[in-house]
Backbone as CSV, one residue per row, in Angstrom:
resi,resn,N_x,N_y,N_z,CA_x,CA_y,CA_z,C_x,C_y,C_z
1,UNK,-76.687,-23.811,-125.877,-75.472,-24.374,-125.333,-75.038,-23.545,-124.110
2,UNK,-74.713,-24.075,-122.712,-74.102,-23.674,-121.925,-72.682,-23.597,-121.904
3,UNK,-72.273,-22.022,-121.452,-70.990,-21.480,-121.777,-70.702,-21.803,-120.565
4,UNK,-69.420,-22.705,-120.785,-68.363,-23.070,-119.405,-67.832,-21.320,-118.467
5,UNK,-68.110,-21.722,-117.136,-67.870,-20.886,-116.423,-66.186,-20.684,-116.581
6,UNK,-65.591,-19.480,-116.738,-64.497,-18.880,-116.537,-63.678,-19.122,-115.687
7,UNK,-62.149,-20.121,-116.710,-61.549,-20.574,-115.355,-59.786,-19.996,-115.340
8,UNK,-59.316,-20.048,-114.001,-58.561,-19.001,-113.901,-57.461,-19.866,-112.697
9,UNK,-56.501,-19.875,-112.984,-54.909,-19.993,-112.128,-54.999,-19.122,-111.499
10,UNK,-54.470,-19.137,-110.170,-54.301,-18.190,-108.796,-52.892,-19.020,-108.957
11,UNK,-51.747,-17.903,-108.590,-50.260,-17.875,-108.608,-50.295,-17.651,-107.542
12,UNK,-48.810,-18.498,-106.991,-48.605,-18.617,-105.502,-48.951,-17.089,-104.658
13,UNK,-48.439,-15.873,-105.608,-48.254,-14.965,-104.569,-49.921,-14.424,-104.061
14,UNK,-50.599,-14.791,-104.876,-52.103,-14.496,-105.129,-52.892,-15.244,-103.540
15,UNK,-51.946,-16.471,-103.625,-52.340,-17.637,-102.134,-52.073,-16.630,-100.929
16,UNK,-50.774,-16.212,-100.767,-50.534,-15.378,-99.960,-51.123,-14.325,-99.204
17,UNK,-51.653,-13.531,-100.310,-52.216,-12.396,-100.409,-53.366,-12.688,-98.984
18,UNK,-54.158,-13.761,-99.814,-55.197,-14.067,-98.771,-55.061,-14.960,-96.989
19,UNK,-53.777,-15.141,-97.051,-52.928,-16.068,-96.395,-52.343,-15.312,-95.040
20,UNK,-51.692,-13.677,-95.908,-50.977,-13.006,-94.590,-52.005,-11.917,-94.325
21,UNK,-50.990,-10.931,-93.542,-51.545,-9.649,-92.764,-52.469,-8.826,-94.148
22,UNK,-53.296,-8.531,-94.116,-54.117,-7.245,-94.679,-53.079,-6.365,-95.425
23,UNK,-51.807,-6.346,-95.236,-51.457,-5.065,-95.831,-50.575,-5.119,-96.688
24,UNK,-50.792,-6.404,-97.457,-50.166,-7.031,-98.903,-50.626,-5.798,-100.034
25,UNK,-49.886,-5.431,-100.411,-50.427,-4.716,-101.664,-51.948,-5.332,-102.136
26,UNK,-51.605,-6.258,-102.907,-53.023,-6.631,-103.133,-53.881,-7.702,-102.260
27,UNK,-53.878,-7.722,-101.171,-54.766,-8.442,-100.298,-56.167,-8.281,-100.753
28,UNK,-56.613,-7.174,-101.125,-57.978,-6.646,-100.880,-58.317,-7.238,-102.276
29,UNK,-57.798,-6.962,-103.611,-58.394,-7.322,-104.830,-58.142,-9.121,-105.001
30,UNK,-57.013,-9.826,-103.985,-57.266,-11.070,-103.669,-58.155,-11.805,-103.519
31,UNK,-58.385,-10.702,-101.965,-59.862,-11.626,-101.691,-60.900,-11.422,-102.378
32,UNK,-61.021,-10.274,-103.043,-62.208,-10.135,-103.657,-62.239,-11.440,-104.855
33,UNK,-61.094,-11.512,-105.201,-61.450,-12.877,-106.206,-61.790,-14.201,-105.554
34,UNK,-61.043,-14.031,-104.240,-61.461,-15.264,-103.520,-62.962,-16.033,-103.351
35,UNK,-63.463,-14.469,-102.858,-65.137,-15.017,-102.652,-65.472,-14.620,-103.766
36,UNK,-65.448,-13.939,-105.157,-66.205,-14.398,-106.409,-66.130,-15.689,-106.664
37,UNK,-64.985,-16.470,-106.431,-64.932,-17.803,-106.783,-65.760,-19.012,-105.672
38,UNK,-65.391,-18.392,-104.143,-66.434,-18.994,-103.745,-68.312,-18.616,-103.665
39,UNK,-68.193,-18.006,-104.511,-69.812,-17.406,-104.972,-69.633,-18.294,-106.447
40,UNK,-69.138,-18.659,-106.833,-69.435,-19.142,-107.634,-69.559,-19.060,-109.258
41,UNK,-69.148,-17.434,-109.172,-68.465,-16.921,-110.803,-68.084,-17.606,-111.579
42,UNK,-67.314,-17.858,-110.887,-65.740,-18.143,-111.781,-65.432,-19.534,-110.744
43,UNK,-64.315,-20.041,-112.165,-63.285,-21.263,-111.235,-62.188,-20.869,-111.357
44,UNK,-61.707,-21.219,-110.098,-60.406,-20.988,-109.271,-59.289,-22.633,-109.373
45,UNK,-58.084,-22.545,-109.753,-57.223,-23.658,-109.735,-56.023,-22.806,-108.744
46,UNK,-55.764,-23.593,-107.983,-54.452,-23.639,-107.776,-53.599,-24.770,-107.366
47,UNK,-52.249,-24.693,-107.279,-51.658,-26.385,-107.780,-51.109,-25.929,-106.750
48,UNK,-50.837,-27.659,-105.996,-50.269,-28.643,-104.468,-49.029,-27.500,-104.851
49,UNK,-48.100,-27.293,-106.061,-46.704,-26.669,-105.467,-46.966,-25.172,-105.025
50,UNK,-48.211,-24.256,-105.360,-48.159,-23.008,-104.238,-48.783,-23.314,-103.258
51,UNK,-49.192,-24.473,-102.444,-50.028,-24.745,-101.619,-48.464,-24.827,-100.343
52,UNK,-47.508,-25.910,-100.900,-46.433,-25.770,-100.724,-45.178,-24.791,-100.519
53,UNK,-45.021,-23.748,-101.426,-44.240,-22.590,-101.892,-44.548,-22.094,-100.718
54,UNK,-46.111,-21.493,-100.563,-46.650,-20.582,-99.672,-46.232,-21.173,-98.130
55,UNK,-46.519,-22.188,-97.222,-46.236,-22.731,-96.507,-44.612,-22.720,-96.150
56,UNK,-43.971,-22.971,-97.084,-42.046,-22.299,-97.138,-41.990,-20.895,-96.875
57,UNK,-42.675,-20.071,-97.597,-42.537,-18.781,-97.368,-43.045,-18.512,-96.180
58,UNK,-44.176,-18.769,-95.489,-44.859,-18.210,-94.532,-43.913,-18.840,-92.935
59,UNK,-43.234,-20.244,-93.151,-42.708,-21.007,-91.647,-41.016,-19.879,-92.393
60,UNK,-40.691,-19.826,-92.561,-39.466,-18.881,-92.977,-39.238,-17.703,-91.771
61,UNK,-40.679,-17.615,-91.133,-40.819,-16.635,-89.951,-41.379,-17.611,-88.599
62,UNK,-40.748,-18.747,-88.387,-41.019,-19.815,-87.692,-41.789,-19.017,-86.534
63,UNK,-41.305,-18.080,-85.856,-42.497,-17.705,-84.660,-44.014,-17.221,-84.913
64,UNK,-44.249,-16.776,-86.330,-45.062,-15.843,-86.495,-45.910,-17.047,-87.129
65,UNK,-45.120,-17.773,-87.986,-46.104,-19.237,-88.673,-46.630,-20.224,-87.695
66,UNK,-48.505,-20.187,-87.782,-49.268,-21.073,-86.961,-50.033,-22.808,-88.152
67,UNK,-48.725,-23.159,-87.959,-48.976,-24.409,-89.640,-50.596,-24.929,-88.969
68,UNK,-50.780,-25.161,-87.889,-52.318,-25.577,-87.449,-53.199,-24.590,-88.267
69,UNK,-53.404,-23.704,-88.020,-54.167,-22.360,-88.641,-53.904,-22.329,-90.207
70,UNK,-52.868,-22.977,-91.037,-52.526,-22.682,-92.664,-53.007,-23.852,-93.066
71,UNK,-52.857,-25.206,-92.380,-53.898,-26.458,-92.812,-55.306,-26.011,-92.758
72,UNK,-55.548,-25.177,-91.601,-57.364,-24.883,-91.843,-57.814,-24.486,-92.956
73,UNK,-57.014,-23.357,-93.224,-57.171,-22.440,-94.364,-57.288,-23.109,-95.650
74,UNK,-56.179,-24.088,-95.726,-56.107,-24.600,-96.852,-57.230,-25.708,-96.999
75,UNK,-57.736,-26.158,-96.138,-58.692,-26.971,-96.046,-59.715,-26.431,-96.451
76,UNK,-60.236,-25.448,-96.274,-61.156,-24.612,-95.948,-61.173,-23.717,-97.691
77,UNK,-60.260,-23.436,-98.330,-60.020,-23.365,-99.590,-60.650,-24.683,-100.535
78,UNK,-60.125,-25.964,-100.412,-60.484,-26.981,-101.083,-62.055,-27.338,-101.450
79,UNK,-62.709,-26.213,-100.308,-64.026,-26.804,-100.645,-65.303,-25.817,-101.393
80,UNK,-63.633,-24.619,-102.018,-64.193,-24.104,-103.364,-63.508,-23.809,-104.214
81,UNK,-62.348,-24.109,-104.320,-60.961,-23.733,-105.592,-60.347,-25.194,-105.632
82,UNK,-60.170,-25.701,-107.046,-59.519,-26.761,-107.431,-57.919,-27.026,-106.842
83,UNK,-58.145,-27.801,-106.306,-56.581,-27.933,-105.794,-56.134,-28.810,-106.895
84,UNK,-54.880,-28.428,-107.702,-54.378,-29.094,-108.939,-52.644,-29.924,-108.664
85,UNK,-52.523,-31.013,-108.922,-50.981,-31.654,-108.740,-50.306,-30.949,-110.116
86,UNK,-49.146,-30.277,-110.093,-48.502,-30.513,-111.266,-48.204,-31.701,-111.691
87,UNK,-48.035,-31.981,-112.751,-47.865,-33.742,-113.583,-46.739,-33.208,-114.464
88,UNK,-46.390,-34.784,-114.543,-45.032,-34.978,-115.533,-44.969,-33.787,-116.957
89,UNK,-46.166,-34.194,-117.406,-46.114,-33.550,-118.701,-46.201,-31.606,-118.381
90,UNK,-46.777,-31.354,-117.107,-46.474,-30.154,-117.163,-44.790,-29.633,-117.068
91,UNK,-44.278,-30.222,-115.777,-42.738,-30.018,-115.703,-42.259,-30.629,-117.321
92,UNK,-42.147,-31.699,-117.904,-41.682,-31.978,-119.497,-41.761,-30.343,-120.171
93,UNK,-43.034,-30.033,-120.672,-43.449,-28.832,-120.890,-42.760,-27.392,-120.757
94,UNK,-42.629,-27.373,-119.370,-41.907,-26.489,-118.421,-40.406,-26.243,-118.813
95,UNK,-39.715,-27.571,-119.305,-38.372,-28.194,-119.100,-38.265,-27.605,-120.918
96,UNK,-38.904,-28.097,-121.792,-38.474,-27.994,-123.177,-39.221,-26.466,-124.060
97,UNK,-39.811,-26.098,-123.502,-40.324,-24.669,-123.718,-40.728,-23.421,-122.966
98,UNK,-39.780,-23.741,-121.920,-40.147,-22.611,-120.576,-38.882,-21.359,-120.988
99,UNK,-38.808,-20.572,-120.158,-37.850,-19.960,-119.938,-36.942,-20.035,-118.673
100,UNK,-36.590,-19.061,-118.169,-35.852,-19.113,-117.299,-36.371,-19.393,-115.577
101,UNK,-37.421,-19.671,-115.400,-37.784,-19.971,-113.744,-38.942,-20.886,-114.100
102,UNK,-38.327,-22.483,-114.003,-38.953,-23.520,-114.088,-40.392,-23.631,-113.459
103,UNK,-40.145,-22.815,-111.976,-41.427,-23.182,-111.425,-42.397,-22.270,-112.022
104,UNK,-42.513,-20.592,-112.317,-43.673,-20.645,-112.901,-43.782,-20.962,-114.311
105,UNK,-42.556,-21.601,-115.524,-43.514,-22.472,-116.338,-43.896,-23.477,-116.145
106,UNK,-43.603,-24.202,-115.343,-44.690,-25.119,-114.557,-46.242,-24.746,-114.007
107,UNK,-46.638,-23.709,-113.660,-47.224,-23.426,-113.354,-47.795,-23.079,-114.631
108,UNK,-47.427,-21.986,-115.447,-47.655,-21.464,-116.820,-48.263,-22.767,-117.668
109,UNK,-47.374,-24.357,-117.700,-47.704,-25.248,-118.359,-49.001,-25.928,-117.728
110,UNK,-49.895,-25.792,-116.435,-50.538,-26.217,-116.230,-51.667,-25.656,-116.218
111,UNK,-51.285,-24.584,-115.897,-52.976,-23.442,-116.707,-53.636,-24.150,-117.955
112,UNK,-52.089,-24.123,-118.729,-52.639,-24.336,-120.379,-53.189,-25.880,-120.340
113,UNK,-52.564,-26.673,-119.792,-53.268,-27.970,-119.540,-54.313,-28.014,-119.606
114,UNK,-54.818,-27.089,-118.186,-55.971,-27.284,-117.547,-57.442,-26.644,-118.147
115,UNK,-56.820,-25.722,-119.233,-57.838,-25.136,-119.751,-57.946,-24.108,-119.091
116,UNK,-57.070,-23.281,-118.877,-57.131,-22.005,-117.913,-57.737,-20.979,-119.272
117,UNK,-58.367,-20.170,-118.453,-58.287,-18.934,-119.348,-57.730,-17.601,-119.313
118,UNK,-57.209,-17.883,-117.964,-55.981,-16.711,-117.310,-55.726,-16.835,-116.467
119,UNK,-54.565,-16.124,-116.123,-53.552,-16.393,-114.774,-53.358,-15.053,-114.130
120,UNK,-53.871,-15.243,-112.645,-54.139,-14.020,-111.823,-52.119,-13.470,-111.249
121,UNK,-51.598,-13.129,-111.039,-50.363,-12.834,-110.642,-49.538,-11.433,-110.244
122,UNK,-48.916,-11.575,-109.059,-48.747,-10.484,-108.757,-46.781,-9.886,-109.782
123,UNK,-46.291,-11.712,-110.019,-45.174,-11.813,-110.394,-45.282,-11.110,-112.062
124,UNK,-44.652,-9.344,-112.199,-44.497,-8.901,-113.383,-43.693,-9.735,-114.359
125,UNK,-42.588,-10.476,-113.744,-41.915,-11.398,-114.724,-42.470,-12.529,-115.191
126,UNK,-42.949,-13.251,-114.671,-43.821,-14.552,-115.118,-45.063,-14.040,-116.059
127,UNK,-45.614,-12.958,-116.036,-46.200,-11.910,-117.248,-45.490,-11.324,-117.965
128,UNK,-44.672,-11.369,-118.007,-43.985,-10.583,-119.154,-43.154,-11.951,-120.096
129,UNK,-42.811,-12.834,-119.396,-42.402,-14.034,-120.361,-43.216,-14.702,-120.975
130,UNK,-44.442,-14.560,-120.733,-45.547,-15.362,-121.075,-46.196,-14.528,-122.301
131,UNK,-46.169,-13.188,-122.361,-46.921,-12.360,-123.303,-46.857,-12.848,-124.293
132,UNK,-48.372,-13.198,-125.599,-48.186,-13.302,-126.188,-48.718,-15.223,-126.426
133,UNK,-49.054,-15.778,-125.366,-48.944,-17.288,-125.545,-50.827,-17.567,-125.463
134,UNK,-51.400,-16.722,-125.728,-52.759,-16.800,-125.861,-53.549,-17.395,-124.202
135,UNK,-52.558,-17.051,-123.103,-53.426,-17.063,-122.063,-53.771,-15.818,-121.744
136,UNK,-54.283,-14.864,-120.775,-54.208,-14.169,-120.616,-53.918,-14.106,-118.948
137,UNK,-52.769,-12.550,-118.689,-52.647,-12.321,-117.454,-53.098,-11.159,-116.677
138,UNK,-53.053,-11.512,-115.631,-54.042,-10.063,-115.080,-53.195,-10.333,-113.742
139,UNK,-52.919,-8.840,-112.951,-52.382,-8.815,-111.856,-54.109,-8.542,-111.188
140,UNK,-53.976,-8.868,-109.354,-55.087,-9.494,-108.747,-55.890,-8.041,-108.831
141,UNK,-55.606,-6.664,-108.739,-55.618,-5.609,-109.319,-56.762,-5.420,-110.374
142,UNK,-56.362,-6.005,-111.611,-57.126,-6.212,-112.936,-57.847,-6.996,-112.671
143,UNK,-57.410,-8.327,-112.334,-58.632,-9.218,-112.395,-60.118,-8.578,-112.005
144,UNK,-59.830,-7.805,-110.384,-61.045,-7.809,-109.765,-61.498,-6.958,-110.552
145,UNK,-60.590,-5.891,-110.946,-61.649,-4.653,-111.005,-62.410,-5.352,-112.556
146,UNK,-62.463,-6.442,-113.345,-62.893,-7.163,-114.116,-64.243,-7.669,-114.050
147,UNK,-63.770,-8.027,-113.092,-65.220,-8.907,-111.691,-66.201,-7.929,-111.094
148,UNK,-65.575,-7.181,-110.951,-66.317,-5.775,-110.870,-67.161,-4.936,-111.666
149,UNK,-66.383,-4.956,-112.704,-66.894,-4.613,-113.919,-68.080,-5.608,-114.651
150,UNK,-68.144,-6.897,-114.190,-69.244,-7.601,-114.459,-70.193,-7.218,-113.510
């Protein structure tokens, strides 16, 4: 029997990472997950709302944001990490068993959907509410040095 390749949520701030200047805290263990996933390790999800989030955060500095250059990127992403819609039943989900910041149990509810097997994140709070729910979290940090460790 073939064992399904290892699949894994990238959290908005994780998009970023690979998105801005080099000198993100974790830029470097970012990308390193980036191209394991486009090598082919592992699968990579991330959902239309950090595709979004990120794009808010980044034009927030309207001179410095080149949206021509963040469509490439993101384009250019799609054609090795799952781009995922949140759906009703994740926000439902989100809404009747989340805690306090809807959007990442939304996010949280669509991992589990999706069959995640962990969620990469730089956000300590969205890990720390989650402990305990049989996904597992790893800041981009852990992950790699994981990936590494393989």
């Amino acid at each position: 029997m073939v064992r399904p390749k290892y699949k894994v949520l990238l959290d908005t701030n994780v998009l970023l990472d690979v998105l801005c200047t080099p000198d993100r805290p974790s830029a470097d263990a970012s990308a390193f997950i980036f191209q394991a996933i486009r090598d082919g390790c592992l699968e990579g999800v991330i959902t239309t709302q950090s595709i979004l989030d990120a794009a808010y955060i980044l034009s927030r500095n309207a001179a410095a944001f080149d949206r021509e250059a963040f469509g490439q990127c993101i384009l250019s992403i799609t054609n090795y990490i799952n781009i995922d819609a949140i759906h009703y039943f994740d926000i439902r989900d989100a809404i009747l068993h989340g805690g306090g910041d809807l959007e990442d149990d939304a996010q949280f509810a669509h991992a589990d959907t999706e069959g995640c097997d962990a969620v990469v994140t730089s956000d300590r709070e969205f890990r720390r509410r989650k402990e305990g729910s049989g996904l597992l979290f790893f800041t981009p940090e852990e992950f790699a040095a994981r990936l590494r460790a393989h």
